[in-house]
N, C-alpha and C positions, 0 to 999 in steps of 0.2 A: 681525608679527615674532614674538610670541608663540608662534602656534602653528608656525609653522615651523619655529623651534628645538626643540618641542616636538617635531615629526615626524624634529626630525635626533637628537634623546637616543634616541628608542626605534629606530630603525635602527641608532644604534652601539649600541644592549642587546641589540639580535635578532643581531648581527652578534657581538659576543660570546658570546653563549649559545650560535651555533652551534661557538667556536672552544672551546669549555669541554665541548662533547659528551662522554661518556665510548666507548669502545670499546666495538662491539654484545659480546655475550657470549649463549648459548644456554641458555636455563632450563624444562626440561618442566614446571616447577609454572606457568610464565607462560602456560601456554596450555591449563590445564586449569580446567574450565568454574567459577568460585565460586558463591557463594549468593548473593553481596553483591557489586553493583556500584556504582559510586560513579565516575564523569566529566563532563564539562563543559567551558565554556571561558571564560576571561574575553577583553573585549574591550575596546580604546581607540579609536576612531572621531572623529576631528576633522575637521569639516565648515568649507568655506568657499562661502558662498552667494556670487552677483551677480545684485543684485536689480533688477528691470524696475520702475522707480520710475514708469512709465506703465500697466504694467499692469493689469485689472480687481483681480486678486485683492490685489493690492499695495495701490490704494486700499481695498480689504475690511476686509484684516485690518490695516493699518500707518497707516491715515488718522490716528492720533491720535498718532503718532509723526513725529520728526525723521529726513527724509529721506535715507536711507540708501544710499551705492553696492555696499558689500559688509558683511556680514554672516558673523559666525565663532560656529561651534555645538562642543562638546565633551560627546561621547557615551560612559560607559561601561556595559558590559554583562556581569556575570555569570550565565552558565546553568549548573545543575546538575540534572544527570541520573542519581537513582540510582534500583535496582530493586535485591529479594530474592526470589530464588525456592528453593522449598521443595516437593518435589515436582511434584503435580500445578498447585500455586499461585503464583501472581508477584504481588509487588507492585508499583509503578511510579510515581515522582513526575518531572516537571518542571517544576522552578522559574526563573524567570526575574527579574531585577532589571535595572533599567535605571536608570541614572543621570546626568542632561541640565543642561549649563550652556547657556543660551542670553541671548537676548536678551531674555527674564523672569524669567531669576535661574535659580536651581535650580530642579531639580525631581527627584524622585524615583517611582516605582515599583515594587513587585514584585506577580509575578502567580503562577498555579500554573496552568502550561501544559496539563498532565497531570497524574492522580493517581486510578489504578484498579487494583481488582485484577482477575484473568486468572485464570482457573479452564480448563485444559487435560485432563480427563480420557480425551481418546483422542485418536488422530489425527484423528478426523474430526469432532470436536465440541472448541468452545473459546467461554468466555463471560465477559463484560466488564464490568465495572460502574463509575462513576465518570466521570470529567474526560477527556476522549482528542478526539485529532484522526484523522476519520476518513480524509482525504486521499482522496476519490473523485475521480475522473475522469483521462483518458489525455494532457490538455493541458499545455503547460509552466509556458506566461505565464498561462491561462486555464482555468476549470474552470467551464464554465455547469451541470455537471450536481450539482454540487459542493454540494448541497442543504443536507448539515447541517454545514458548514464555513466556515469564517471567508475572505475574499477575499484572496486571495494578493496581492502584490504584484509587479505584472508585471515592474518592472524588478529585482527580488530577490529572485526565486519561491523560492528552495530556505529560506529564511528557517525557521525554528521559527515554529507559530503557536499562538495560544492556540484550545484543543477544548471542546468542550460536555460536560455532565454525560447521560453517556446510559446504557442498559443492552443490550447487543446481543452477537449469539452467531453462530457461525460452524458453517457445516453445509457440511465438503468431502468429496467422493466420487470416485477417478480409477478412469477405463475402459481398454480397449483399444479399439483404434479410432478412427476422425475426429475424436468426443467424448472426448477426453481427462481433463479435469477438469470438475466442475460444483462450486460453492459456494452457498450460500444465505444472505445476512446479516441477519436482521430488528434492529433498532432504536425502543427505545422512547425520547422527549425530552422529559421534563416542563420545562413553561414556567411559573413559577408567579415570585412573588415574591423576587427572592433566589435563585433555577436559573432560569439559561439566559433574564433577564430581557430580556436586550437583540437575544433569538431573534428573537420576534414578537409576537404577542399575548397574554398573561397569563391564568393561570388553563385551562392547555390541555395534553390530553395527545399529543404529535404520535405518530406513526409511520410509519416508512419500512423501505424496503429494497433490498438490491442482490441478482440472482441473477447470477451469471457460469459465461460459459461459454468452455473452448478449446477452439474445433472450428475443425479443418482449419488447426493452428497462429494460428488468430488470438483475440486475446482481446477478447471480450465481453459487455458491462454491461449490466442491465436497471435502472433504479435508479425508485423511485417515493418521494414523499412527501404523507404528510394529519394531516388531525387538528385542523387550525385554528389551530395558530401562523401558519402560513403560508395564502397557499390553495395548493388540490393541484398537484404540478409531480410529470410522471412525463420521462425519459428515457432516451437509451440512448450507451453508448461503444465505441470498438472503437480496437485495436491490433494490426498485422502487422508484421510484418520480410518483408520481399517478398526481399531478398536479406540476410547477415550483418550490412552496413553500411549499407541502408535501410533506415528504418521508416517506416510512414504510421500516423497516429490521426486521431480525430474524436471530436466529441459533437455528439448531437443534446438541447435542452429545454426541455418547454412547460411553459408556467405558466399556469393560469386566473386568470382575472378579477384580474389584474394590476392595481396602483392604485400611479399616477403623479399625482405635485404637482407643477406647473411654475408658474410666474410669466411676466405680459409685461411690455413696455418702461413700462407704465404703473404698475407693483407689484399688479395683480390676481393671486391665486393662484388656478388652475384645476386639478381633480381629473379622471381621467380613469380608467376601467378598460377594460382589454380582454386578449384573451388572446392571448401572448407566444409566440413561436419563436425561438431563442436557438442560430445551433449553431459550432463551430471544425470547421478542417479545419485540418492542419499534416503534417509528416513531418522525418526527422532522419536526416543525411544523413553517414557518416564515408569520410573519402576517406584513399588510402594514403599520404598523406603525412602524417597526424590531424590532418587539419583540422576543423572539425566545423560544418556548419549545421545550423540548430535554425530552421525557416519554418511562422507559425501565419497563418491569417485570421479572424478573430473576428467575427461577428457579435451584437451584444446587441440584442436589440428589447425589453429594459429601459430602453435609454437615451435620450439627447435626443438632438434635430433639431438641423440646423445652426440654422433658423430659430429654437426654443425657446432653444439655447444666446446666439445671439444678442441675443434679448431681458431675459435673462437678464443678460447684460453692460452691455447699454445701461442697464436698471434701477442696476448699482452706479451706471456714471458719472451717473446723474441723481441720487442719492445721495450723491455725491461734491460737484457742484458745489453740490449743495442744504447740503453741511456751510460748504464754503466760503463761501460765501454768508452765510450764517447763524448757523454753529455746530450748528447741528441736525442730529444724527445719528442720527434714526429709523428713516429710509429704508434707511440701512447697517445697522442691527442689522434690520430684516426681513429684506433681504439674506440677513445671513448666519443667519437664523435657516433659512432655506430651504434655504442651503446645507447644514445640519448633514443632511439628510437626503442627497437620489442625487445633487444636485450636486456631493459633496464626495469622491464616489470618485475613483479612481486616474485611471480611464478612466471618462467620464462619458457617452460618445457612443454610436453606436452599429455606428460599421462602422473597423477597425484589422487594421495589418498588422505582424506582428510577425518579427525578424529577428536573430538571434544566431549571429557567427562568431568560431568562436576556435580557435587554434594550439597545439598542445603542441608544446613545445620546439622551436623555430624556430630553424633555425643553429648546432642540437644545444647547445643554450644546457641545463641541465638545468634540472628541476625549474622552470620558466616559462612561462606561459602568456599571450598575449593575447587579447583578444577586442577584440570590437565591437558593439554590441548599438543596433539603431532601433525605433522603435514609429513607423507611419504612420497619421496620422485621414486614412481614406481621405472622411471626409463633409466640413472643412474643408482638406486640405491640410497642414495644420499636423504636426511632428515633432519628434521626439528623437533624439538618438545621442550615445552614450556610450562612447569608447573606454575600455579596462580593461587593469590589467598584475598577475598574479598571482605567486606568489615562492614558493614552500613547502621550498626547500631547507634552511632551519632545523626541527631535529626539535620536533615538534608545534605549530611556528610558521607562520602563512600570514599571507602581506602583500599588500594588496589595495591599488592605487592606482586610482581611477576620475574619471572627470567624466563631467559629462551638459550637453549644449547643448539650450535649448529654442528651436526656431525657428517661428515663424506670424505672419501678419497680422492687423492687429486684428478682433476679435473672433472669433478663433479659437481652440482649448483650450490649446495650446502655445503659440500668442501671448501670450495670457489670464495666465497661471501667475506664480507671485508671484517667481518668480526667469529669471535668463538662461540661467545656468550654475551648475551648483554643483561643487566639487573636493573631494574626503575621501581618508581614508587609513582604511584596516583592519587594526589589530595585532592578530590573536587568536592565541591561546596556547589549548592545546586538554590538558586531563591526565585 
């Protein structure tokens, strides 16, 4: 009851703020370029979980806790984004604060997303230094080529994400002819103590790069990375508009001597390297009525087997029955100590179909958007889908209402998962 009153106070404040608007009015100083920028947005995010009180993960992380049907989480967020630039020079920070009530109490964070300067001396040379997110690859939900960046979140890919500390420079060249543009990006990553610690391996100077090319209107990536944070992964992306309102992309990305830790139903952990081919195929599709699909396939040959994941599960529940039993909860913290590594991604698997449709203004309704959005494990079966209602008719107000249903059989990933359903609401304010 809480938080629903809580969701009906800030619908009547958004509903006011839009009746309190002032009358637009036309200002040539508002659109001439400053030195100093300064916006962001804050956000209120209240979460109601319904938790799978049989599921693997649920016994994982909640075995020591009082049996829960539903579960309510209270998320706030402020981001601020400013930058000054000064001729040929920009400065640039992104700060993030995140503020969580949950079912551990509070909790608190702030991070600094971004924070580099930008050195522009010509059009065709620009160079970067500092904290930045480099956002490679042509995917929506997925970015396998995606080498020096943080793992998006498929089911809220446009999200801000926290960048690495790197120094890299941009070399663009346009032609006439089939070859249009060419660019060159080199990228240096120190890994050391304290920078970019949670990269890879320590004590390491990586380097990568993208070359890009538009030829014959399509764009495409050549991207490589070395240096021994990681081992070497080279690939490539590409993007067409085959008509105005299709598009098609891909990535292709190999990884050497790849090294995977899996566990079986008995808790042996097993190591495993071998070298990886990784690639999406999707396309995006606007029809004349703005509708819009957004269809990826994703292949990870980073991730687990049906069979790995399975044993994987069997292990909590033997764990599980081993606490009941006993009291002895060892077996669960190996568990989840295993988890802490690739069992605890997003998508952990290795073969997914990804599927997002949504309507602008439907029934000339303004300023409103639905969607619909599934992820399918094509290796167990198992799925998500999330209908979503978006609202942006309050000025620099967007209201996001969503749920997400997890549906699978046991021991399957979305069977597996520590909830059933979850429902939230998004008030952000944007200035």
């Amino acid at each position: 009851m809480r938080l629903w009153a809580a969701l009906a106070i800030l619908l009547i404040l958004s509903y006011g703020m839009a009746l309190a608007e002032e009358e637009y009015s036309f200002d040539l100083s508002e659109i001439e370029e400053k030195p100093l920028h300064i916006g962001g947005y804050v956000e209120f995010r209240p979460v109601l979980f319904g938790l799978d009180k049989g599921s693997a993960l649920h016994k994982l992380k909640l075995y020591d806790r009082d049996k829960e049907n539903i579960r309510e989480e209270y998320n706030f967020t402020a981001l601020l984004d400013g930058s000054y630039k000064k001729g040929t020079t920009e400065f640039r920070a992104i700060v993030n604060t995140d503020l969580r009530n949950s079912y551990l109490g509070w909790s608190d964070e702030t991070t600094l997303y971004e924070g580099y300067m930008a050195l522009r001396p010509s059009s065709t040379f620009n160079f970067n230094i500092g904290k930045k997110t480099l956002k490679w690859g042509k995917g929506y939900a997925w970015n396998p080529v995606a080498f020096l960046d943080r793992t998006k979140d498929p089911y809220d890919p446009e999200l801000a994400r926290e960048g690495f500390v790197v120094a890299s420079a941009d070399y663009i060249k346009s032609f006439d002819g089939p070859l249009k543009t060419f660019s060159f990006t080199p990228v240096l990553m120190p890994v050391y103590e304290h920078i970019n610690d949670d990269f890879g391996k320590v004590d390491r100077l990586n380097f990568a790069g993208k070359t890009y090319f538009l030829l014959y209107d399509t764009d495409i990536d050549f991207i490589f990375l070395t240096g021994g944070g990681k081992t070497n992964r080279y690939g490539m992306d590409f993007s067409r508009n085959i008509t105005s309102n299709f598009e098609i992309h891909g990535e292709l990305a190999f990884i050497n001597d790849y090294e995977k830790k899996f566990i079986n139903s008995d808790g042996t952990v097993f190591g495993k390297e071998y070298d990886a081919t990784s690639y999406l195929l999707g396309l995006r599709y606007l029809t004349k009525s703005d509708t819009t699909y957004i269809f990826e396939y994703f292949h990870d040959a980073t991730g687990f087997t049906k069979s790995e994941m399975t044993d994987y599960f069997s292990f909590i529940d033997q764990g599980y029955d081993t606490y009941l039993s006993s009291a002895d909860d060892s077996l669960l913290r190996k568990a989840s100590n295993v988890a802490g590594g690739s069992y605890n991604r997003k998508n952990p698997m290795r073969d997914y179909l990804y599927l997002r449709v949504s309507q602008k203004e439907p029934f000339d309704i303004l300023y409103f958007t639905p969607s619909l959005t599934g992820i399918f494990n094509i290796n167990d079966r198992s799925f998500s889908v999330g209908p979503e209602l978006l609202y942006t008719g309050v000025k620099n107000v967007e209201l996001r209402l969503r749920t997400t249903f997890l549906i699978g059989d046991s021991y399957t990933e979305y069977g597996e998962k520590l909830n059933d359903f979850w429902i939230g609401l998004r008030v952000k304010y944007y200035f």
